[in-house]
C-alpha positions in Angstrom: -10.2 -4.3 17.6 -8.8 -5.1 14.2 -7.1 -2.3 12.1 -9.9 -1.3 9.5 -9.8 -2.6 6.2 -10.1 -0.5 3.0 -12.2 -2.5 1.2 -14.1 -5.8 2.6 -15.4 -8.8 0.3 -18.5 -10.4 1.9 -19.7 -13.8 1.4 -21.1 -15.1 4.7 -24.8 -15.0 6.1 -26.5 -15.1 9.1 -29.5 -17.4 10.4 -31.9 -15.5 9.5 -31.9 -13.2 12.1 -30.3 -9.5 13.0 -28.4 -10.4 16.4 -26.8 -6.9 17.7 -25.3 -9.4 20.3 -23.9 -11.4 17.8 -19.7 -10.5 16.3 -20.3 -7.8 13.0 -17.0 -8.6 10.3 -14.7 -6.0 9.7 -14.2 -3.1 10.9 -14.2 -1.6 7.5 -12.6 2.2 7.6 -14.7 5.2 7.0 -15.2 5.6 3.4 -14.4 2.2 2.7 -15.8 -0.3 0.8 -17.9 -3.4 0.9 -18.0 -6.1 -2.0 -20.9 -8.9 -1.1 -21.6 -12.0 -2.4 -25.1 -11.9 -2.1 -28.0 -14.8 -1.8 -31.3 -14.6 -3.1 -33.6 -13.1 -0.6 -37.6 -14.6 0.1 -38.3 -18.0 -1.0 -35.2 -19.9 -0.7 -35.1 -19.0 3.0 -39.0 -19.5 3.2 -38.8 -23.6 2.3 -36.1 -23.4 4.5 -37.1 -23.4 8.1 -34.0 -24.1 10.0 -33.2 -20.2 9.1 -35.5 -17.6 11.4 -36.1 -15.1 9.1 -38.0 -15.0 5.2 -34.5 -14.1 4.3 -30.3 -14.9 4.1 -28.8 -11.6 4.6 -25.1 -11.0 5.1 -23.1 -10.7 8.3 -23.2 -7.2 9.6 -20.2 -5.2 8.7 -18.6 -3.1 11.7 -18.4 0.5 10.0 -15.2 2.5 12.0 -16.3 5.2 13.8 -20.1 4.7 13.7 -21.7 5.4 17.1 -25.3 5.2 18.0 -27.0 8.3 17.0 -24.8 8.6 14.2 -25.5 7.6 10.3 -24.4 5.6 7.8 -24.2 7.0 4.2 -24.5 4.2 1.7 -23.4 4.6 -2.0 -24.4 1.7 -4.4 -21.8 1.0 -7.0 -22.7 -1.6 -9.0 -25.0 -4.6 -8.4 -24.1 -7.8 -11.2 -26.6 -10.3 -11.3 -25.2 -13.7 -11.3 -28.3 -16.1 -11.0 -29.0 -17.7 -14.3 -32.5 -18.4 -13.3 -34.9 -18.0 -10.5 -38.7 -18.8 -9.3 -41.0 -17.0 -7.6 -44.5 -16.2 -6.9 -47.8 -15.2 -4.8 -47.5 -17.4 -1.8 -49.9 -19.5 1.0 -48.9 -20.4 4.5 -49.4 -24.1 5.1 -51.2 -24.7 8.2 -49.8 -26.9 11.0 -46.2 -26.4 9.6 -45.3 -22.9 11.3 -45.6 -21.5 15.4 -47.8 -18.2 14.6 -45.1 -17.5 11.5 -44.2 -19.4 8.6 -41.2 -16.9 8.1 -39.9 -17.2 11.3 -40.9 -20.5 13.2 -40.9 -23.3 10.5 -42.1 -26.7 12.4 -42.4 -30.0 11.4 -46.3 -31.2 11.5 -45.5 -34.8 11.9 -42.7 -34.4 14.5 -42.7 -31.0 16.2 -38.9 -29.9 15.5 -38.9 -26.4 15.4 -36.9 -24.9 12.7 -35.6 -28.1 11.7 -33.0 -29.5 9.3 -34.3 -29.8 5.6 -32.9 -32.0 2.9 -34.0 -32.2 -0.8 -35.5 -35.3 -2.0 -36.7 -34.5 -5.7 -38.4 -31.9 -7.2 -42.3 -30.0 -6.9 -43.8 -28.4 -4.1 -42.8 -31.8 -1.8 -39.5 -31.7 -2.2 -38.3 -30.2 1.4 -38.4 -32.3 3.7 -37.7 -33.0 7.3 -33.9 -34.5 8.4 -35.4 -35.5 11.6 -38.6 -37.9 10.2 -38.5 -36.7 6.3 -42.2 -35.3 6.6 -43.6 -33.0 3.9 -41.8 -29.6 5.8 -42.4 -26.9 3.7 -44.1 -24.0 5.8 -45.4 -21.8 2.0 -47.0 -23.4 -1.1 -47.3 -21.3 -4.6 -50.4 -20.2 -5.3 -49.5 -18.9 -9.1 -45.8 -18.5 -9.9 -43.4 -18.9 -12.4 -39.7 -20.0 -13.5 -37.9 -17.0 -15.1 -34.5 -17.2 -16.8 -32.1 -14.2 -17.8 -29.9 -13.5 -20.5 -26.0 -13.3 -20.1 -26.4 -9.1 -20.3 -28.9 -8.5 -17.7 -31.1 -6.8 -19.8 -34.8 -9.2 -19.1 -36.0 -12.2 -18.2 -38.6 -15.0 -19.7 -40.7 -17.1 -18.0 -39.8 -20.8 -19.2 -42.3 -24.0 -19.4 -42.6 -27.2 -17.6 -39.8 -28.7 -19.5 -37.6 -26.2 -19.2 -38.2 -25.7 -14.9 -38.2 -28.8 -14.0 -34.7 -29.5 -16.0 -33.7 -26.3 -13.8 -35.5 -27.4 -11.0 -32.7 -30.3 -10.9 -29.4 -28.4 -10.5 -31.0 -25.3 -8.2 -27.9 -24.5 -7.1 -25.6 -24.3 -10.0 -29.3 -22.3 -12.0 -29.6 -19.5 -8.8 -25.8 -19.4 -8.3 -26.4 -20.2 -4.7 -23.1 -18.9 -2.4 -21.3 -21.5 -0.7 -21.7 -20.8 2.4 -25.7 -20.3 2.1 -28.0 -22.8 3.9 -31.0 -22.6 1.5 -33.0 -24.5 -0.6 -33.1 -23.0 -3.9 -36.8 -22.0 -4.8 -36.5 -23.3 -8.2 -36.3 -26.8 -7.0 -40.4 -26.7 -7.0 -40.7 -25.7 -10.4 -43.4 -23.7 -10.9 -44.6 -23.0 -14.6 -48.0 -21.3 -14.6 -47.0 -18.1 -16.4 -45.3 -19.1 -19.4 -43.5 -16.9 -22.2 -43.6 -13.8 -19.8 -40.6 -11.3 -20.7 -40.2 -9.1 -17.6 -36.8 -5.7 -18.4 -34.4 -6.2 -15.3 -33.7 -3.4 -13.0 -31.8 -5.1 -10.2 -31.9 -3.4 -6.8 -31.3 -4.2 -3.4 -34.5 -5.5 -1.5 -32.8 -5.7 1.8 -30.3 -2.6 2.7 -29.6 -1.3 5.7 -28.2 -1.1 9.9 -28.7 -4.0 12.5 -31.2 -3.5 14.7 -30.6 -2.5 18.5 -33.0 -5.5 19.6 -32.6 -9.2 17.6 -35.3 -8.7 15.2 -35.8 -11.3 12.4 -34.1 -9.7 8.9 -37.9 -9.7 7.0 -39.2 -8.5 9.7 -36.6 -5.2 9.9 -39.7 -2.6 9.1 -42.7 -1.2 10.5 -45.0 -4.1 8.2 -43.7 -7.3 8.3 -42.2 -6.3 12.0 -45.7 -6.2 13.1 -46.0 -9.6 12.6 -43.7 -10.0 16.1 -46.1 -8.3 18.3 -47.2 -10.7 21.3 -45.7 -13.4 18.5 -45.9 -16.6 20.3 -42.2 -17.6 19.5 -39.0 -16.2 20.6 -38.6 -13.1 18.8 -42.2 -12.0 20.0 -42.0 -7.7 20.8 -43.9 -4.7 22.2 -45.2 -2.3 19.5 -42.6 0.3 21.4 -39.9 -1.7 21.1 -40.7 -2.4 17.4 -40.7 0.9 16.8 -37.4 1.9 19.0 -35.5 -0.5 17.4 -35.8 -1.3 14.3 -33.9 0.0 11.2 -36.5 -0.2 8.4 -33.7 -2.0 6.4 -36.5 -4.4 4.6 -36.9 -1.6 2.1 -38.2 -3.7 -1.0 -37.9 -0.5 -3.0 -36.5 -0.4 -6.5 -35.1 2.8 -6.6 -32.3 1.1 -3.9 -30.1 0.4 -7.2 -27.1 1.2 -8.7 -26.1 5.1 -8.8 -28.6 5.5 -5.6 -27.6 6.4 -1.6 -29.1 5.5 1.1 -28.5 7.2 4.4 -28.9 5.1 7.1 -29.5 5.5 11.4 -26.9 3.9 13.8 -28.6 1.8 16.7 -25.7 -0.4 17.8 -22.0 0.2 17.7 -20.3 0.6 14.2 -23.4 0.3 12.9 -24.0 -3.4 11.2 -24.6 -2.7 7.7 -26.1 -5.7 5.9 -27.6 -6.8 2.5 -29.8 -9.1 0.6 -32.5 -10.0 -1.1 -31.7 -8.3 -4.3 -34.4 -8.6 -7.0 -34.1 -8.7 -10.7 -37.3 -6.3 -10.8 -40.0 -4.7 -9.4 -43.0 -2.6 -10.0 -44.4 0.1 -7.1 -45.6 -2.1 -4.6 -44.3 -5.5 -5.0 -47.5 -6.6 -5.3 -47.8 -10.6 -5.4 -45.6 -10.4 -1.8 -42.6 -11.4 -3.9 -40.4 -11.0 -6.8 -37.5 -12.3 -9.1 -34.9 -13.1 -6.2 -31.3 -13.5 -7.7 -28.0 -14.1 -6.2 -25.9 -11.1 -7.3 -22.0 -9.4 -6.6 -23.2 -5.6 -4.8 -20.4 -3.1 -4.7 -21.0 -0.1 -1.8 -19.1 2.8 -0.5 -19.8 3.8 3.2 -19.1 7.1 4.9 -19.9 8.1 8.4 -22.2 10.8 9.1 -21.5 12.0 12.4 -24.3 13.1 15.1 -27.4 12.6 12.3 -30.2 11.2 14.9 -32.3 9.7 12.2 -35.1 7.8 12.9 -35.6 5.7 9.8 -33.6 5.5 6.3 -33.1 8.5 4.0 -32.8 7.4 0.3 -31.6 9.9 -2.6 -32.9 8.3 -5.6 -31.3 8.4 -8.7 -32.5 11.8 -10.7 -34.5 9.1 -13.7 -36.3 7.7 -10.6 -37.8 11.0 -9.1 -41.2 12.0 -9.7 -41.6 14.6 -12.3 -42.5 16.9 -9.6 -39.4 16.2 -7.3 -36.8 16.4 -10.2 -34.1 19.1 -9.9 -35.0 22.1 -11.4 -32.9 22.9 -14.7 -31.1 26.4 -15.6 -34.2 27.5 -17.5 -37.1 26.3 -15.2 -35.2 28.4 -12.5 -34.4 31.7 -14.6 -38.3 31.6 -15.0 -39.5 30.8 -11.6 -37.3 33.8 -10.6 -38.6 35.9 -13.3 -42.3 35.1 -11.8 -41.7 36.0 -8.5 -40.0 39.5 -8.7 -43.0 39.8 -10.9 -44.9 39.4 -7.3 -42.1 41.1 -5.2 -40.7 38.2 -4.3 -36.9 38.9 -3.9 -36.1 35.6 -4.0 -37.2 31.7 -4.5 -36.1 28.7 -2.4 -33.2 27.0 -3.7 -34.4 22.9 -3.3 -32.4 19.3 -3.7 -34.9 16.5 -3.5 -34.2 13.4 -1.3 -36.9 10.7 0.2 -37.8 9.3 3.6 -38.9 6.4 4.2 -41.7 5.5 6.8 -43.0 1.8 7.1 -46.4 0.7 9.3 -48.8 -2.4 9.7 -50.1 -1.0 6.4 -49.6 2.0 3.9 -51.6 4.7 5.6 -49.7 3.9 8.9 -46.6 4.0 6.9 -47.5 7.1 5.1 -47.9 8.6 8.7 -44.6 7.5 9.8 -43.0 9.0 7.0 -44.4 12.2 7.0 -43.7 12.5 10.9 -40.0 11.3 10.2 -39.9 14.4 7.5 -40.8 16.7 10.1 -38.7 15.6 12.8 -35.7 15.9 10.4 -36.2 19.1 9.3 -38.6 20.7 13.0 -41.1 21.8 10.9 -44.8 20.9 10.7 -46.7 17.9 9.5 -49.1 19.3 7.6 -46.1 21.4 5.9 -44.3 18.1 4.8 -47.5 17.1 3.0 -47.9 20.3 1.2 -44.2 20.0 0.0 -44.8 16.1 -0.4 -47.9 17.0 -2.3 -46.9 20.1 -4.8 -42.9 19.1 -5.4 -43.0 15.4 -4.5 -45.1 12.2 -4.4 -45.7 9.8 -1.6 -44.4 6.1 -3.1 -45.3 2.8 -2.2 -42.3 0.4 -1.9 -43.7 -2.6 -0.2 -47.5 -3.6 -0.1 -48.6 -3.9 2.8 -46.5 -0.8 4.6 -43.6 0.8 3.3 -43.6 3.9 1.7 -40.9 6.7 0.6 -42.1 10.6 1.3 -40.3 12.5 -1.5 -40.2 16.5 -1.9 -37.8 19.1 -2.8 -36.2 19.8 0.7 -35.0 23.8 1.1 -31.1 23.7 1.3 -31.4 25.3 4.6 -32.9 22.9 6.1 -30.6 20.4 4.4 -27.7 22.0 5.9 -29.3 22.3 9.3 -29.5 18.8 9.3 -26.2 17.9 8.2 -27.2 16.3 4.8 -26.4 19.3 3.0 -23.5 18.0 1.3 -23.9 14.4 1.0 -27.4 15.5 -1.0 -25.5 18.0 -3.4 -22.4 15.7 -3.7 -25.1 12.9 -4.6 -26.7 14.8 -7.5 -23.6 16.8 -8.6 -24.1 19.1 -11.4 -27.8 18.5 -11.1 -28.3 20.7 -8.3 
């Protein structure tokens, strides 16, 4: 193996899909860093069917020293959107144009290729068509959507009018800031305009975050939702609902609290790990509602450190403190003096001393993901269930990151059972001198 870099600039993508078989770049050392080009994530690889996946991630990055049962601690920098503009919207499958899923199996109606070729051949909602008969290819319509540009700081976005998208629409790749090396059609090429004059604050995070798989698993489909979408599929990537769940690496996250100043700690299923990224969005409410969001290119900036023997099942993300529910905030100096006060009031020699952190737990839909969450909690720590929801429900919150089924459990976790679980430090380091 090559000698392990210190720090690793990333600009090249895979098809669409998370291949454990397939070579990782690097090795990057432990504690090294990772500097990604990043392309935009949903509907640029959705008009594009030769990729496999609703996404262009990046090639998985071999950590040093990750094994399987291990973890990966991932701090996020700095994440610089560079997209000028963007499109996006609530989307419809086209029927005839897809084998059981338009994100994954893209075929031509008129000559059967599967995941073919595309080329562009002006602009609207026709524009993708087929290199091998130049049908109408596109597997997803817009239903309502929008063309947003930013300003040069980052700070929000507008949604422009027909003009003004369909002038963008025109030089897609120079607008989005498209990498090189990326295969996509840019989204903006259809030009939507139905929302018009719509100023959105940005908050970039990263929608797609995470470890490669153990099992080639489509990079949308990396989570308990979307994933389900494989079982008895009738295409090549088709799973069990066991081996969805053995596998996978939940590292579809769509959750904007995965931004700059945030960690995410996450499982090793394959050898050095395969850390990857995408997707990152210029904003998001709870939920991600419409299916879809602002997707920009952007420059991401990560530390990783190795986290030896963890045995995680899912991600672990420590938000930062602005993005914790008021209930799951650190408790300050004089909220502590007074809960201490209160209990020798009661006999109570002493209170639990508390650092908050968030699971995550993803399902076919949010009360399956809930489930998985709170089960993931429990396994962590060997407690209880039904204690993990009485923590999640009196110091914490249960969070929807993606509609239809992901989902963070967040409470105020005792240090013990932090440091019985090895996260001790990384979860006190993470939140410094507000611990």
């Amino acid at each position: 193996m090559k000698k392990a870099v210190d720090t690793l600039f990333v600009n090249t993508f895979t098809d669409g899909v998370l291949d454990p078989a397939k070579p990782m770049l690097g090795p990057v050392r432990d504690g090294g860093y990772i500097v990604a080009n990043t392309a935009p994530g949903c509907w640029g690889p959705m008009i594009t069917p030769g990729l496999k996946g609703g996404h262009e991630v990046t090639t998985p990055i071999f950590v040093e020293g990750a094994e399987v049962g291990d973890a990966i601690v991932i701090k996020i920098k700095s994440i610089q959107v560079t997209s000028i503009a963007t499109a996006s919207g609530n989307d419809k499958p086209v029927e005839g144009r897809f084998l059981g899923d338009p994100f994954v199996a893209g075929k031509c109606a008129s000559c059967g290729t599967l995941n073919p070729a595309t080329v562009l051949e002006g602009i609207g909602q026709e524009a993708v068509r087929c290199a091998q008969c130049g049908a109408d290819m596109t597997p997803f319509h817009f239903t309502n959507a929008y063309t947003m540009t930013f300003d040069g700081d980052s700070q929000v976005g507008v949604t422009v009018p027909k003009e003004a998208a369909e002038r963008i629409a025109r030089d897609g790749h120079h607008y989005m800031q498209i990498p090189d090396s990326s295969v996509q059609n840019p989204i903006v090429t259809f030009a939507p305009h139905d929302l018009v004059g719509v100023v959105a604050r940005m908050r970039p995070f990263i929608g797609q975050l995470g470890t490669t798989p153990s099992k080639a698993i489509p990079d949308s489909h990396n989570a308990g939702d979307f994933g389900s979408f494989l079982i008895g599929a009738p295409h090549a990537y088709a799973v069990t609902q066991e081996e969805l769940d053995e596998h996978r690496t939940d590292g579809h996250l769509d959750n904007s609290r995965v931004r700059a100043g945030a960690t995410i700690i996450c499982p090793v299923k394959v050898p050095g790990g395969g850390v990857y990224l995408g997707d990152v969005h210029a904003m998001q409410g709870d939920g991600e509602i419409a299916g879809h969001t602002a997707d920009v290119s952007a420059i991401v900036h990560l530390q990783v450190q190795v986290l030896k023997n963890a045995q995680l099942e899912g991600p672990i993300l420590l938000p930062n403190v602005d993005d914790l529910p008021y209930t799951a905030k650190p408790l300050s100096a004089a909220e502590k003096r007074t809960a201490k006060a209160l209990a020798a009031e009661w006999g109570l020699p002493e209170i639990e001393t508390t650092l908050p952190l968030s699971v995550v737990g993803s399902g076919a839909n949010l009360n399956t993901a809930t489930d998985n969450g709170l089960a993931r909690a429990a396994k962590l720590f060997d407690v209880t269930v039904p204690e993990i929801m009485n923590r999640a429900t009196i110091s914490g919150s249960i969070e929807i990151a993606r509609h239809p089924g992901v989902v963070t459990v967040t409470f105020q976790a005792p240090k013990h059972y932090l440091k019985k679980a090895k996260l001790l430090n990384i979860v006190q380091a993470h939140y410094g001198e507000e611990a």
